[in-house]
C-alpha positions as YAML, in Angstrom:
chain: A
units: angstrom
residues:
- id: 1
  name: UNK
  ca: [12.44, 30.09, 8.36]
- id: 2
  name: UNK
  ca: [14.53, 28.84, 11.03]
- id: 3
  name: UNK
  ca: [16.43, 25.69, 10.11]
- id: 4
  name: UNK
  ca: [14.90, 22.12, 11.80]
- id: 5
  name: UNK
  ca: [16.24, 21.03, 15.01]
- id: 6
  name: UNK
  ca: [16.63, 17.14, 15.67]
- id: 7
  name: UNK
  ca: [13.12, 15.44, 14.77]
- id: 8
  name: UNK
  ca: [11.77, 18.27, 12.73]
- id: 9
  name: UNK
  ca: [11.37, 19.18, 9.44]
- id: 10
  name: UNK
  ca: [11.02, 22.10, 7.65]
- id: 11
  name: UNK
  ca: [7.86, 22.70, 5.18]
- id: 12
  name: UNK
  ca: [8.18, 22.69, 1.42]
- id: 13
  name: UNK
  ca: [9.13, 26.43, -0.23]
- id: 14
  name: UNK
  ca: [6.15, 27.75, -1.09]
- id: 15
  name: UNK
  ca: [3.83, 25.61, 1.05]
- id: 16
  name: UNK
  ca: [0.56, 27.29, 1.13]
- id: 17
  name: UNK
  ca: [-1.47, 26.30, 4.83]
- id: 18
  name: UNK
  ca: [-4.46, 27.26, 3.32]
- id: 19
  name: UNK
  ca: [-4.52, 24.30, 0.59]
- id: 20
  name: UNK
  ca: [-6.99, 21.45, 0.68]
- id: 21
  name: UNK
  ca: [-4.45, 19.54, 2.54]
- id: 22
  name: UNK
  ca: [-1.48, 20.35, 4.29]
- id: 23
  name: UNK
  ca: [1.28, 17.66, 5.42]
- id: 24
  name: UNK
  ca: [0.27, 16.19, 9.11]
- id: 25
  name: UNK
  ca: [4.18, 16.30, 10.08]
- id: 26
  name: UNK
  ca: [3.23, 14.07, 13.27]
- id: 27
  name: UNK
  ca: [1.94, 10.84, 11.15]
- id: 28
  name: UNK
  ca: [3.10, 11.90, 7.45]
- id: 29
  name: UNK
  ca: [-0.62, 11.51, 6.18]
- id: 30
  name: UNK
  ca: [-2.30, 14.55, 4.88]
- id: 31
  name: UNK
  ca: [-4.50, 16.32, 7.19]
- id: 32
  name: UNK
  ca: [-8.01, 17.39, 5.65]
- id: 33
  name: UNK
  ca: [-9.00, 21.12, 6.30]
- id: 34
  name: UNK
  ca: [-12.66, 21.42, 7.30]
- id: 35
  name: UNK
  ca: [-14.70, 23.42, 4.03]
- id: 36
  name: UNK
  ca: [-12.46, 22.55, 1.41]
- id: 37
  name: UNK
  ca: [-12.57, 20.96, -1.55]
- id: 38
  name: UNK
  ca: [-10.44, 17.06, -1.48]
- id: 39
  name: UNK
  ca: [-8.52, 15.39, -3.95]
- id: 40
  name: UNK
  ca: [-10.07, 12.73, -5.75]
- id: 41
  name: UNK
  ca: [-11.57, 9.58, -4.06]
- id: 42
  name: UNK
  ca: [-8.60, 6.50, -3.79]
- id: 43
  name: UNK
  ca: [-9.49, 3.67, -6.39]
- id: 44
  name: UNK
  ca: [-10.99, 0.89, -4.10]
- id: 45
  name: UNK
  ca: [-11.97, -2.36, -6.75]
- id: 46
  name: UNK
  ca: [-15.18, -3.93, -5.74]
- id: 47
  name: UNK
  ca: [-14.28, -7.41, -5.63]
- id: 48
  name: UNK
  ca: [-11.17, -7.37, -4.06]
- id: 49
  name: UNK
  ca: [-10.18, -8.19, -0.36]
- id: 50
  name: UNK
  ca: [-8.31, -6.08, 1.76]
- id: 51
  name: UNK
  ca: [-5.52, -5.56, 4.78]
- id: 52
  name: UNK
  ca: [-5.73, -3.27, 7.27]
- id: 53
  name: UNK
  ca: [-2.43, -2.74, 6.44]
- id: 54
  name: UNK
  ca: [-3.25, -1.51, 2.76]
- id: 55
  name: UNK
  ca: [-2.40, -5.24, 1.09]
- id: 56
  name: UNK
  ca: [-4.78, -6.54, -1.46]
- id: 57
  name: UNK
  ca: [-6.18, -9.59, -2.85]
- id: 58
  name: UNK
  ca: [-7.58, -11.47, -5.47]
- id: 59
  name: UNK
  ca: [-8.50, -14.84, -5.51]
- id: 60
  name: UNK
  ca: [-7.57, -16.52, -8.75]
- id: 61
  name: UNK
  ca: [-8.48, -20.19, -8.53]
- id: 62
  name: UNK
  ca: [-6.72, -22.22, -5.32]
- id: 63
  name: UNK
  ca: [-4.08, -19.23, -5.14]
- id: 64
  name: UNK
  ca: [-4.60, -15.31, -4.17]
- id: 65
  name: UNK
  ca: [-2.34, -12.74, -5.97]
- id: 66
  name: UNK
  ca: [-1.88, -9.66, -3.39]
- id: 67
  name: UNK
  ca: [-0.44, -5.83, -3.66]
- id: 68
  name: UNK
  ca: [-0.44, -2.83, -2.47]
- id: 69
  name: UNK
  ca: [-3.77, -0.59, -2.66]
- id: 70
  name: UNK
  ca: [-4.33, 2.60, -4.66]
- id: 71
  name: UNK
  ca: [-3.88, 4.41, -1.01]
- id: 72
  name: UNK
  ca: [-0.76, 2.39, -0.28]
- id: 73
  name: UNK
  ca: [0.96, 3.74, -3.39]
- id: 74
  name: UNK
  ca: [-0.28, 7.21, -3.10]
- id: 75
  name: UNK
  ca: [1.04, 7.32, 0.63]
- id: 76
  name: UNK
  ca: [4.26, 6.17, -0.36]
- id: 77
  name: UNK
  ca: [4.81, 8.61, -3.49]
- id: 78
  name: UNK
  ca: [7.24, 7.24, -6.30]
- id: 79
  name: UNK
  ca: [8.30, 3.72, -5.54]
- id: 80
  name: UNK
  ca: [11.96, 3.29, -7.00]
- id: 81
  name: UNK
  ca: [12.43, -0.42, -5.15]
- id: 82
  name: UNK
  ca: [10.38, -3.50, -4.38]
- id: 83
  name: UNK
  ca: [12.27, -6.74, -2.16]
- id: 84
  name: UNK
  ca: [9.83, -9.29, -3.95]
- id: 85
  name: UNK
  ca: [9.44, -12.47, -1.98]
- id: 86
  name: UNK
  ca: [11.27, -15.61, -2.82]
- id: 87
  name: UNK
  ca: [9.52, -17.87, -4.87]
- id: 88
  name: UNK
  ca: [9.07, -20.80, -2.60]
- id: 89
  name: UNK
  ca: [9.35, -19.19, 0.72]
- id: 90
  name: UNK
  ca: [6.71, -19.96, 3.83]
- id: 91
  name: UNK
  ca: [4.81, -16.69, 5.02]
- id: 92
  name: UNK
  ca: [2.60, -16.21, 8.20]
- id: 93
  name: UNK
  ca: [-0.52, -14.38, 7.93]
- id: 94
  name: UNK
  ca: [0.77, -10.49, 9.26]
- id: 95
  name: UNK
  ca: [4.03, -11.81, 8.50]
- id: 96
  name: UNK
  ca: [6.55, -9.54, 6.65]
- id: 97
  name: UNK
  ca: [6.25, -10.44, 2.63]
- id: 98
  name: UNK
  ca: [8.69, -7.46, 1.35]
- id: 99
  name: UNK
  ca: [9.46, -3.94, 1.19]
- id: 100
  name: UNK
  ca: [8.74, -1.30, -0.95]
- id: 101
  name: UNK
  ca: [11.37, 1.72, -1.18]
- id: 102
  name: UNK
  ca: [9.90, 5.28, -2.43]
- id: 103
  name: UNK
  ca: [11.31, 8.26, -2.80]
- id: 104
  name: UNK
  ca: [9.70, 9.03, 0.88]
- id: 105
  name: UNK
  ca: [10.14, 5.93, 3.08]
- id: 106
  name: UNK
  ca: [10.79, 2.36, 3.41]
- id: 107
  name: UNK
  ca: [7.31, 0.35, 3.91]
- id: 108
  name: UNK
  ca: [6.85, -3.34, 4.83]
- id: 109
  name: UNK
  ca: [4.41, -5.68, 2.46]
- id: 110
  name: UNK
  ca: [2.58, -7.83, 4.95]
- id: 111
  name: UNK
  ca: [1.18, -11.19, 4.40]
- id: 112
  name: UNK
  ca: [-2.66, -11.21, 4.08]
- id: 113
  name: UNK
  ca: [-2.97, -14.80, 4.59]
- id: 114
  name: UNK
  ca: [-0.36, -17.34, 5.16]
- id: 115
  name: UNK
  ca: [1.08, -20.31, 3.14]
- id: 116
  name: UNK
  ca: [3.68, -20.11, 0.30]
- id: 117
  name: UNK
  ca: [4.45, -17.93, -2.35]
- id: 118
  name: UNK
  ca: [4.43, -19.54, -5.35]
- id: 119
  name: UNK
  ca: [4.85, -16.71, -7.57]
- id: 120
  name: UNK
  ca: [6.07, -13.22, -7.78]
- id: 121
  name: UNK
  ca: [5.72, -9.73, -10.22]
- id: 122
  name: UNK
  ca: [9.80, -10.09, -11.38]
- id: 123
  name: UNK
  ca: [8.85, -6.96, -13.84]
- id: 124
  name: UNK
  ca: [9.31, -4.82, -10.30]
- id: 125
  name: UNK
  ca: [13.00, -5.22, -10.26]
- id: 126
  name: UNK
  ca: [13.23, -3.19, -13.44]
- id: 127
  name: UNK
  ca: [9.83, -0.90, -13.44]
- id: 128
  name: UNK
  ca: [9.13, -0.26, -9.69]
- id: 129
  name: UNK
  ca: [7.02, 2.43, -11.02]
- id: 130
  name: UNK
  ca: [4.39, -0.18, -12.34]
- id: 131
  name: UNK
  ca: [2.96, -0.06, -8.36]
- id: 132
  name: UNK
  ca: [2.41, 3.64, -8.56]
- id: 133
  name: UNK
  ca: [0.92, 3.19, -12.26]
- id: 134
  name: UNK
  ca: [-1.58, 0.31, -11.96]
- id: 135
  name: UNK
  ca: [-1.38, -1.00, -8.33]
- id: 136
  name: UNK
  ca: [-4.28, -3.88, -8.95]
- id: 137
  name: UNK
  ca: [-2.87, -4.76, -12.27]
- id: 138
  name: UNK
  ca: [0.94, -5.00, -13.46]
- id: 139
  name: UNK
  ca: [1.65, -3.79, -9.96]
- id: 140
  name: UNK
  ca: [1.03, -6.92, -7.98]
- id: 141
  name: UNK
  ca: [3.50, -8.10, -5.46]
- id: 142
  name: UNK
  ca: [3.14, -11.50, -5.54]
- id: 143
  name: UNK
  ca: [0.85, -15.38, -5.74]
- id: 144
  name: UNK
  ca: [0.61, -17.42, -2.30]
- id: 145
  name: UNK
  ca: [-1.45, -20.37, -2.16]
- id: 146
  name: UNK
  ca: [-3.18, -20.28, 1.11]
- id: 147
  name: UNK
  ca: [-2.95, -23.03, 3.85]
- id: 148
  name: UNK
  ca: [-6.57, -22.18, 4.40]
- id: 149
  name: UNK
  ca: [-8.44, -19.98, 1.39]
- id: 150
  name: UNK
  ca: [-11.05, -19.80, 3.36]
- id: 151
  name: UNK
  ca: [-8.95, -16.96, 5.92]
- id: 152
  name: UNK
  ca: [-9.89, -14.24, 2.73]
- id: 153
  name: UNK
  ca: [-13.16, -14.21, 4.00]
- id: 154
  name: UNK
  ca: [-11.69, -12.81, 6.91]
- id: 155
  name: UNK
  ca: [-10.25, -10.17, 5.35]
- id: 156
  name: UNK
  ca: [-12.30, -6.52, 4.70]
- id: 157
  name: UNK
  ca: [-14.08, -6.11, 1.63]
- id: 158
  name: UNK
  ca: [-14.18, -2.93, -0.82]
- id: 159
  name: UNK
  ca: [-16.88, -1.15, 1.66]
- id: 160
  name: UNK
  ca: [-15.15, -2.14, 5.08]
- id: 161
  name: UNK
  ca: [-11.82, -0.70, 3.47]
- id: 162
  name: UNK
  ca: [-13.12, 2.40, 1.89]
- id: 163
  name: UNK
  ca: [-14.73, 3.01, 5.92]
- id: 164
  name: UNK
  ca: [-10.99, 2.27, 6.83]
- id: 165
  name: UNK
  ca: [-9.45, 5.08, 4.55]
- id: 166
  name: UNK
  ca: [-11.95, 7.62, 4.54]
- id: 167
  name: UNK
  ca: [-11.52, 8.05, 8.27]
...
């Protein structure tokens, strides 16, 4: 195989095209092939709202806790480092909340809502690995309490984000 040239990339050794899925080397998402069998379903909570951008959250009392979804984690492959939030700090709803390094990329955390942060998952500095393991338990990102709880309604709920993914 011919070595890659500037902007392309060479396919795994012993990539076989006629898996299930096969990389999608314009977008880095898999790409389904038509009468074949797919990996299993992404864990979508009911109960839970959702991002666009593959956030989550849970309202707990006057505060939402948020993370990363099931297909966030799995898109992003081993996570080795997460740039939590400071404690304190002012966020914009779509506003950059973190990043989360993986063994593929660097991915931004976005704000689902906006107000302050007035907690944050601290075991992420030394088990990363905890988003990969249980992304809507001990892999949460971080607490905000809302300037306006109401914008969660706003946000897509388990049906509107398993539409999202499944597309």
């Amino acid at each position: 195989m011919p070595k890659p040239g500037p902007g392309r990339r060479s396919m795994p050794s012993g990539f076989d095209s006629s898996s299930a899925e096969a990389p999608d080397l314009l977008n880095g998402r898999r790409a389904r092939r038509p009468g074949r069998v797919s990996s299993a379903p992404m864990n979508v909570p009911d109960g839970l709202q959702y991002t666009s951008d593959h956030e989550w959250v849970r309202i707990i009392g006057d505060r939402v806790r948020v993370g990363i979804t099931d297909y966030a984690q799995d898109a992003l492959g081993d996570v080795v480092f997460v740039d939590l939030p400071a404690e304190g700090a002012t966020v914009e709803a779509g506003g950059v909340l973190g990043e989360v390094e993986s063994t593929k990329s660097v991915s931004e955390i976005y704000a689902p809502v906006a107000g302050q942060v007035v907690g944050r998952n601290a075991s992420l500095s030394d088990a990363p690995e905890q988003l990969n393991q249980d992304p809507y338990g001990e892999g949460w990102i971080c607490d905000i309490l809302p300037s306006d709880l109401a914008a969660v309604d706003g946000l897509l709920d388990a049906g509107a984000y398993r539409q999202l993914t499944s597309d």
